[in-house]
Structures are given as C-alpha cells and as structure tokens.
NUTIRO-24052 format. One record per residue (C-alpha): residue number from 1; residue in three letters; chain; y, x, z. Coordinates in steps of 0.001 Angstrom, whole numbers, plus 500000, padded with zeros to 6 digits. Layout:
BEGIN
+-----+------+-----+--------+--------+--------+
: seq : type : mol :      Y :      X :      Z :
+-----+------+-----+--------+--------+--------+
: NUM :  ALA :   A :      Y :      X :      Z :
...
+-----+------+-----+--------+--------+--------+
end
This chain:
BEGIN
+-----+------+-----+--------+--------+--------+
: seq : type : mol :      Y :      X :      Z :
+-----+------+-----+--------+--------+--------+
:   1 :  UNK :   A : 920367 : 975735 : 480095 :
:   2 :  UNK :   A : 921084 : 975088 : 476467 :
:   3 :  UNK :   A : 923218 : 972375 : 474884 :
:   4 :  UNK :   A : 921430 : 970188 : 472953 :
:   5 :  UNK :   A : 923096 : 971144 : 469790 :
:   6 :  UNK :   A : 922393 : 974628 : 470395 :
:   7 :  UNK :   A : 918931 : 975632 : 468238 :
:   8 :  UNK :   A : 916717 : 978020 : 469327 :
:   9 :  UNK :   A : 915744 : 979801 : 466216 :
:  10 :  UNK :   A : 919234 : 979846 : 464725 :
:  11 :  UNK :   A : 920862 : 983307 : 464894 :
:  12 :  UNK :   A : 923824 : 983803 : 467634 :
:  13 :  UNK :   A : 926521 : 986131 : 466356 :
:  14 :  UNK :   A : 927828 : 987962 : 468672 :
:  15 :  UNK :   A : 930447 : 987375 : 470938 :
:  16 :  UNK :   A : 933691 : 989461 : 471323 :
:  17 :  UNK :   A : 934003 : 991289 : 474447 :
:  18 :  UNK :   A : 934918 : 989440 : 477241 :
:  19 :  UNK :   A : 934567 : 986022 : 475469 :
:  20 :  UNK :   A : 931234 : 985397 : 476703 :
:  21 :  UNK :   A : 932590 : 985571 : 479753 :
:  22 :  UNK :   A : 935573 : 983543 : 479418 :
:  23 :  UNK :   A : 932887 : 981019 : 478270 :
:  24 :  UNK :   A : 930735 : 981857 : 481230 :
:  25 :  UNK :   A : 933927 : 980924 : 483313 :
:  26 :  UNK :   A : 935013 : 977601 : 481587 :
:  27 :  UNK :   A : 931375 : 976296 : 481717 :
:  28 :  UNK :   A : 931739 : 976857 : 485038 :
:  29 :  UNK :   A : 934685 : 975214 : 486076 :
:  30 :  UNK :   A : 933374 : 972433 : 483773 :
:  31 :  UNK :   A : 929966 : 971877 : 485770 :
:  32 :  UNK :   A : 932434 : 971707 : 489065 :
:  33 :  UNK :   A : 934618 : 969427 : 487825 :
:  34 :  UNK :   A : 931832 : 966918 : 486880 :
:  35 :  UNK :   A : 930296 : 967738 : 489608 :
:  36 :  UNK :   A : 933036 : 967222 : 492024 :
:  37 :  UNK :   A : 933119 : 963668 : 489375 :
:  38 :  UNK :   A : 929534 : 962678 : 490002 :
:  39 :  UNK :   A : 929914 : 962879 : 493763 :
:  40 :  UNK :   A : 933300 : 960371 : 493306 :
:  41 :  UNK :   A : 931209 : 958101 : 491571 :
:  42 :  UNK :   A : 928430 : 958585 : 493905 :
:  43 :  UNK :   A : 930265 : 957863 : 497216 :
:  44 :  UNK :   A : 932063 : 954668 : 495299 :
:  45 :  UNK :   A : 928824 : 953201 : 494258 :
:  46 :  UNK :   A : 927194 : 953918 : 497546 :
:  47 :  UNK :   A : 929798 : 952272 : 499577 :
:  48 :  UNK :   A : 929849 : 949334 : 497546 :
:  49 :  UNK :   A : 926189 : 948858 : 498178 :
:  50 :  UNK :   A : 926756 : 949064 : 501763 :
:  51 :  UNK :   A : 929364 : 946767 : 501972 :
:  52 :  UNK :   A : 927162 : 944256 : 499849 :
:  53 :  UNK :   A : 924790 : 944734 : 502282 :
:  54 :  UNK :   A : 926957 : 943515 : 504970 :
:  55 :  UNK :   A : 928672 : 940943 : 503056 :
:  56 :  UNK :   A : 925830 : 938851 : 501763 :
:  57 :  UNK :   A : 923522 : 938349 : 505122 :
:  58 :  UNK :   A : 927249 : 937611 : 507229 :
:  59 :  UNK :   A : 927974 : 934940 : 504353 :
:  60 :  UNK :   A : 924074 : 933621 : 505066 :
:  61 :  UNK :   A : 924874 : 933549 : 508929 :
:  62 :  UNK :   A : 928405 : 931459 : 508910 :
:  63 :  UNK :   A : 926307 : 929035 : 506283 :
:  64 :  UNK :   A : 923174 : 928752 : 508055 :
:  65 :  UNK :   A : 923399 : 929357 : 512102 :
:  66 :  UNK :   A : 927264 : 928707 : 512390 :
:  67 :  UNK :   A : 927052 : 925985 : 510308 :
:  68 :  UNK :   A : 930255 : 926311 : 508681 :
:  69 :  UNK :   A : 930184 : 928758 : 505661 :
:  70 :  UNK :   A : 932695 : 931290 : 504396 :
:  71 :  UNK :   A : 934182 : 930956 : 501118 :
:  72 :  UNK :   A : 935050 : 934396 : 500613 :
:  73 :  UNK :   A : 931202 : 936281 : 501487 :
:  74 :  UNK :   A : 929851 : 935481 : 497601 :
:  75 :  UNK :   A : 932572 : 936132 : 495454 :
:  76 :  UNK :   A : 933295 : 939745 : 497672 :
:  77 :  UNK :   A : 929658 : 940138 : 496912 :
:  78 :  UNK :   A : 930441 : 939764 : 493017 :
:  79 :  UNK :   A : 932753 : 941991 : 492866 :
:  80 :  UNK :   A : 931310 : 944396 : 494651 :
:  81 :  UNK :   A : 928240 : 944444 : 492420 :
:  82 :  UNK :   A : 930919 : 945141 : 489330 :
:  83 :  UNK :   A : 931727 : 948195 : 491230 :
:  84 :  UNK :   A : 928257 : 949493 : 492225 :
:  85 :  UNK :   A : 927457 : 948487 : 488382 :
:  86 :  UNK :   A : 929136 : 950460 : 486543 :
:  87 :  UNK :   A : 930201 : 953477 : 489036 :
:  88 :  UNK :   A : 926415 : 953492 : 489541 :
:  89 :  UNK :   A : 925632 : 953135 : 486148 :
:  90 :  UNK :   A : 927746 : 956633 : 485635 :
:  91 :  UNK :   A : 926153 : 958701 : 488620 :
:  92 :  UNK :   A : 922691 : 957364 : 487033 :
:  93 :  UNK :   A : 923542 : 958973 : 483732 :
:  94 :  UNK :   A : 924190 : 962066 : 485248 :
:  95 :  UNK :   A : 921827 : 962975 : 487336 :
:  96 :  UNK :   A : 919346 : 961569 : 484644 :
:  97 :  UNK :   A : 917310 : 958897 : 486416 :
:  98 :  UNK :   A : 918175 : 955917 : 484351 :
:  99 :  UNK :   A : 915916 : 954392 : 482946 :
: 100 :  UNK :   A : 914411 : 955206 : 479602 :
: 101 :  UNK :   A : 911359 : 955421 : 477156 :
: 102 :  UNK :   A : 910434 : 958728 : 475961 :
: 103 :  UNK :   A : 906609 : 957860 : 474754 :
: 104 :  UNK :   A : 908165 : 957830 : 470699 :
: 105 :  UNK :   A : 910377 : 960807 : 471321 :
: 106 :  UNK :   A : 907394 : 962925 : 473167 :
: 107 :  UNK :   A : 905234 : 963101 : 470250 :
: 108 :  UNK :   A : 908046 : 965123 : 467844 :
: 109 :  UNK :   A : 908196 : 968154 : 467672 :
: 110 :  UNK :   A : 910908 : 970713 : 469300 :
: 111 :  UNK :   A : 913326 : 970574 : 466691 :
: 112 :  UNK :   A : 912635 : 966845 : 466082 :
: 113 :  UNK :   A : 912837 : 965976 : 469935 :
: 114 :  UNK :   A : 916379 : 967442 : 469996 :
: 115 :  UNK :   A : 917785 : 965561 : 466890 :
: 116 :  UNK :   A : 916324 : 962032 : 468934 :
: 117 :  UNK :   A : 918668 : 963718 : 472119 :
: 118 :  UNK :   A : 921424 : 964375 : 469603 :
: 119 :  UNK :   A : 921405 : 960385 : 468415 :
: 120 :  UNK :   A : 920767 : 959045 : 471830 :
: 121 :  UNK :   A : 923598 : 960628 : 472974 :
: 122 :  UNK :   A : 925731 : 959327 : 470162 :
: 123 :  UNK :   A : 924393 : 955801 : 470848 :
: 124 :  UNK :   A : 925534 : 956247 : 474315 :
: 125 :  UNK :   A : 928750 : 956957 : 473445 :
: 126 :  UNK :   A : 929518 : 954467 : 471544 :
: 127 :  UNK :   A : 928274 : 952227 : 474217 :
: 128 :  UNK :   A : 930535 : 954327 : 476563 :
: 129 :  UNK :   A : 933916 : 954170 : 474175 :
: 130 :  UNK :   A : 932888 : 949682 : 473711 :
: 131 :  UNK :   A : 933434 : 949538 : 477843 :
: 132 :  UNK :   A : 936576 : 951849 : 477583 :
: 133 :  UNK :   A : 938336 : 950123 : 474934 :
: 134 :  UNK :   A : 937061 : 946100 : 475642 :
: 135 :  UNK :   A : 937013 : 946879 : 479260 :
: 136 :  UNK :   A : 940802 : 947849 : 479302 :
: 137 :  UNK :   A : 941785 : 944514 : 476615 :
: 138 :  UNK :   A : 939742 : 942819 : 479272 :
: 139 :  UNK :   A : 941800 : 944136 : 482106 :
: 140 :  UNK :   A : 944975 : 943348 : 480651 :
: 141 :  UNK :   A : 943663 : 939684 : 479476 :
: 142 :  UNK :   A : 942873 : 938381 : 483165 :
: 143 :  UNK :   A : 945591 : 941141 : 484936 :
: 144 :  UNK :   A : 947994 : 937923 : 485848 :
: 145 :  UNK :   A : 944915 : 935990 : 486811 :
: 146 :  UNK :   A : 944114 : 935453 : 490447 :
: 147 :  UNK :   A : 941101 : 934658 : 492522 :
: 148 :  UNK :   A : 941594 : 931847 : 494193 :
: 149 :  UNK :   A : 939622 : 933307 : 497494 :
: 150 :  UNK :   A : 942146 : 936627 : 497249 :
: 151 :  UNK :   A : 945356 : 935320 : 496070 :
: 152 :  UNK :   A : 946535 : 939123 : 496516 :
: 153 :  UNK :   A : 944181 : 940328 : 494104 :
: 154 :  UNK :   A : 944466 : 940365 : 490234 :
: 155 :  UNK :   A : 941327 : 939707 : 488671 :
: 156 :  UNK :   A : 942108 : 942531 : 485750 :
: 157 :  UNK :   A : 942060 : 945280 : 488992 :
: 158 :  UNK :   A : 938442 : 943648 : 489485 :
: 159 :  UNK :   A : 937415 : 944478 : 485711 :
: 160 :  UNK :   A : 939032 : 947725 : 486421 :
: 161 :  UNK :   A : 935539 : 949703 : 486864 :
: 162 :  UNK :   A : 934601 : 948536 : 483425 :
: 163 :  UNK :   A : 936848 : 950850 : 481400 :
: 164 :  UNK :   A : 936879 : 953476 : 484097 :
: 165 :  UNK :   A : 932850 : 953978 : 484548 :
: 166 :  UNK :   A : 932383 : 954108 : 480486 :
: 167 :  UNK :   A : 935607 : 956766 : 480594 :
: 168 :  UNK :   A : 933694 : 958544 : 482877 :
: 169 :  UNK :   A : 930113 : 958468 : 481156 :
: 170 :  UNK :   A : 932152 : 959604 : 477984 :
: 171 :  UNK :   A : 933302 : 962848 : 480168 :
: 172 :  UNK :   A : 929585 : 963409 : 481025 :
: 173 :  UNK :   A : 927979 : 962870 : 477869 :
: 174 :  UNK :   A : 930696 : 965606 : 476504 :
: 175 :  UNK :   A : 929452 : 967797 : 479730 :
: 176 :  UNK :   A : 926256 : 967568 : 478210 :
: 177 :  UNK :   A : 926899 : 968087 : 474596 :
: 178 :  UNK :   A : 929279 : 970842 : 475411 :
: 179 :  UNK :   A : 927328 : 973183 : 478390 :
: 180 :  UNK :   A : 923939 : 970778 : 477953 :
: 181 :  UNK :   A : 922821 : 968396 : 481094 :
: 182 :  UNK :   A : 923244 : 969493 : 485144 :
: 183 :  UNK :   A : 920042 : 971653 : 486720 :
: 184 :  UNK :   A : 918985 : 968992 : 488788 :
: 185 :  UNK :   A : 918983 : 966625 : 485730 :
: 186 :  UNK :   A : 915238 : 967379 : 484813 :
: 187 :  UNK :   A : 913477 : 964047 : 485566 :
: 188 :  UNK :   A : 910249 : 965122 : 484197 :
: 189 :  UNK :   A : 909631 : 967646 : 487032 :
: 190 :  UNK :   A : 910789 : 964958 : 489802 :
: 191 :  UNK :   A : 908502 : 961998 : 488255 :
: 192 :  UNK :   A : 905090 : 962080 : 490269 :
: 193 :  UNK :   A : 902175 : 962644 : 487766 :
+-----+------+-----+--------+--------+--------+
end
C-alpha cells in the first residue's frame, strides 16, 4: 500500500539494484515492530478494562450488600481508565477505528483527499508530541506526590501513560507516513453499508 505522501502520477526513478529490496526489507521489519507495538498496547488496554470491570461492581458490593465500602475500588477504577485511555487511544489509531468524519474529505478529489490525510496527520501529531512533552512535565510535577489510598504509589507513575501513549501514536503516525497505514487498517471495507 502506498504512503500517503507518495503520488500516483508522479514519476518513480528508478531504484539501484538491490535497494528496492533493502527497502522491501526495512518496511518490513518496520510493520513487525509496530505490529509487535500495537499488540503491547492492545493487551495493556485490554487488561485494564478487565480489571475495571472487576473493580467497579466489587467496590458496589462492599458499599451496598456488605454495608461497609472500600476506599480503594474508585480511585483503582480512575486510574485504570488513564491506562485504558490513552494505551487504547494508541491501538485505536492504528488499527484505524477511531472515530472520525470523512463526509468533507469524501467529496475531493484523489489528489485533494490525500493533502486532507497529509494535514490530519500533522494535526495528530502535534496532538501526539502536546501529550509527550506536557505529559512528561506532568509526570515529574506530581512524581513526589502520593495517593493517599496507595501510599506506595507516586501519582507521576499514574500520569505515566500520558507521555508514553502520545510517544507511541507519534511512532505510528511515522509508520504511516513512512510505509503508509497497516492492511487491516481499511475501515471503509469493515463499516456495514
């Protein structure tokens, strides 16, 4: 699949031999590594949803039938959702089912449809680089903070996913701009009509 800076009626010049396929090979290894990436954020996400689902309904039943509720259910559930947030928020990018609006975008033609892709992306990155670089002066802001239901636990390691899930959209908006977006990626085809 083609990048989306790549245009189809500009001319190509040809590669030197063996080139193409060193290309071939680093696109490759490229595609594995955010693939290998996706699944990370994927299982992290995943297992943060699961454990909010067994957090919140065990903090309902010490409230409600055992009468005597459990300080720590809600904020576990918080910070849990900060996880699955931003992890998810990474994985969603990917695999291209966020959510967006492609009604304006649609009616351009080729050429003009790919210059949209080309800003979006930008705009995403910048978005991407704001949670990388306030994320981390967030982090090390509240890192000699504690919560007072985990006294072991620094509330910058909780902002932690901030910083990490916009480093890691940056590395797949660059996996998109550089080798264009994953196969599976195609939301169009998956959307019922």
């Amino acid at each position: 699949m083609a990048s989306v800076l790549e245009s189809p009626t500009s001319p190509q010049p040809s590669p030197p031999p063996g080139a193409e396929r060193e290309h071939r090979e680093a696109a490759h290894a490229l595609r594995r590594a955010m693939d290998v990436l996706y699944r990370v954020c994927a299982i992290i996400a995943g297992s943060a949803l699961v454990l909010i689902s067994l957090v919140v309904p065990w903090g309902v039943y010490t409230r409600y039938v055992l009468d005597s509720a459990s300080s720590w259910p809600e904020p576990m559930a918080i910070l849990l959702s900060i996880v699955l947030t931003f992890f998810g928020a990474a994985a969603c990018y990917r695999s291209g089912v966020h959510m967006r609006v492609t009604v304006a975008r649609d009616l351009f033609p080729p050429l003009g449809q790919r210059a949209i892709d080309l800003v979006a992306e930008g705009l995403m990155a910048l978005i991407s680089l704001f949670m990388v670089i306030w994320g981390a002066r967030l982090v090390a802001a509240t890192w000699q903070q504690v919560i007072a239901e985990f006294p072991f636990l620094s509330v910058g390691v909780t902002y932690l996913p901030i910083p990490i899930g916009g480093a890691i959209t940056l590395l797949f908006i660059a996996e998109r701009l550089l080798i264009g977006p994953p196969p599976q990626t195609d939301w169009r085809a998956a959307a019922p009509d």
